[in-house]
N, C-alpha and C positions, 0 to 999 in steps of 0.2 A: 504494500500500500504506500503510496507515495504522500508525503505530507508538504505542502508547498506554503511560504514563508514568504516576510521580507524582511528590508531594514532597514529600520527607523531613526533618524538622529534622535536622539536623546537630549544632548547638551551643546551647544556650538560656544569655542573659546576662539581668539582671535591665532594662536597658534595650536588649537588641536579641539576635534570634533571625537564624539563618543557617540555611538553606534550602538543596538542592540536588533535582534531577532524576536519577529513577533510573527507566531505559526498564524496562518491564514484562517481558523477558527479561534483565537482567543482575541480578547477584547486588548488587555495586557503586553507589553511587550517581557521577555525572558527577565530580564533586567527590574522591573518594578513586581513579577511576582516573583522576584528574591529574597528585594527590600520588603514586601508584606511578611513574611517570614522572620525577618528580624523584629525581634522586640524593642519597643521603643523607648526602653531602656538604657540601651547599651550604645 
């Protein structure tokens, strides 16, 4: 079964952009259901 993706900027800085992967069924990109997983504690 093939799962088809893209990729998302995330964050844009004037010397470097941060990217993430977000499956073509979630709403979320890879990257922010990480950060929901950490507690907000830490």
């Amino acid at each position: 079964m093939k799962q088809f993706y893209q990729i998302d900027l995330v964050e844009e800085y004037p010397n470097v952009n941060f990217y993430s992967i977000r499956l073509e069924d979630k709403e979320l990109t890879e990257l922010e259901r990480f950060f929901e997983k950490i507690p907000d504690w830490m």
